[in-house]
C-alpha atoms as one frame of an Amber mdcrd trajectory, in Angstrom:
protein
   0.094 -42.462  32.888   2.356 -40.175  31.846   3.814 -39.262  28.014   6.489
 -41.151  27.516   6.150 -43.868  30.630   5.747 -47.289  30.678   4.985 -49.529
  33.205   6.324 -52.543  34.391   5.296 -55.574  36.565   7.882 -57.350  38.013
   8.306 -60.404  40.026  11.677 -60.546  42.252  13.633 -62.454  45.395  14.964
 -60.440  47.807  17.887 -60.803  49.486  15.957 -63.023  52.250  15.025 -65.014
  50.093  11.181 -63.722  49.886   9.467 -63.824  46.424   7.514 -60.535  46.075
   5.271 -60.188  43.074   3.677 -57.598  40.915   5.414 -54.758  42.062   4.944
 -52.062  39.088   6.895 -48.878  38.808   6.787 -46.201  35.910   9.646 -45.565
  33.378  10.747 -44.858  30.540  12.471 -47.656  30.109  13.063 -51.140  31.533
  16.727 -50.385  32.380  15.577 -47.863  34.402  12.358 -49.570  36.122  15.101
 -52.272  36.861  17.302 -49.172  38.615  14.376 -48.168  40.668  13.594 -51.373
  41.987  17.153 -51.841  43.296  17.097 -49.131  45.367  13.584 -50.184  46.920
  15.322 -53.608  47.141  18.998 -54.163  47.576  20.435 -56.767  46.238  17.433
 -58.178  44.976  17.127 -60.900  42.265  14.780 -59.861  39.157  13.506 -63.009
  38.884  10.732 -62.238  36.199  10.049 -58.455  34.409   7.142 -57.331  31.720
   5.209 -54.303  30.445   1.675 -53.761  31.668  -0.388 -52.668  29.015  -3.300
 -50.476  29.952  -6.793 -50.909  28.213  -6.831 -48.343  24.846  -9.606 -45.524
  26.299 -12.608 -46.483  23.889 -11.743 -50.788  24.969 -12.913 -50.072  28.822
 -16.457 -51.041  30.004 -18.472 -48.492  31.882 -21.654 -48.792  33.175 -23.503
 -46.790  30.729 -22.278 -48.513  27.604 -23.204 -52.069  29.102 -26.588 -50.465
  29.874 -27.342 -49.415  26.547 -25.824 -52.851  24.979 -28.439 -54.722  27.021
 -31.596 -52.076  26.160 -30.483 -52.699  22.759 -30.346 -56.721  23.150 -33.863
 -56.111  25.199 -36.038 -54.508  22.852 -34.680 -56.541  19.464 -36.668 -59.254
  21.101
């Protein structure tokens, strides 16, 4: 993501009457995610809005670490 952005999730009706969720869009604010999702959608109704919150870079699994967790596990036995 970029400095400064957030993003946001939102869940909306459009002017059919369809429900379309989890459409995310970067901001910097929510006034402004709400701005960019009326111009994708006219006259849409923001039926439901929050932040996504992306894992802190040391909190995300990879493969490696899990390997190592289980050798660990694996030869305290």
């Amino acid at each position: 993501m970029t400095a400064g952005m957030i993003k946001y999730s939102f869940k909306i009706r459009t002017r059919g009457g369809m429900v379309v969720e989890s459409l995310q869009v970067l901001a910097r604010e929510r006034a402004e995610a709400e701005r960019k999702i009326n111009q994708i959608y006219h006259h849409c109704e923001i039926l439901e809005c929050h932040e996504v919150t992306a894992p802190i870079k040391g909190e995300a699994l990879d493969l490696e670490g899990v390997i190592s967790l289980i050798s660990k596990q694996e030869e305290s036995k």
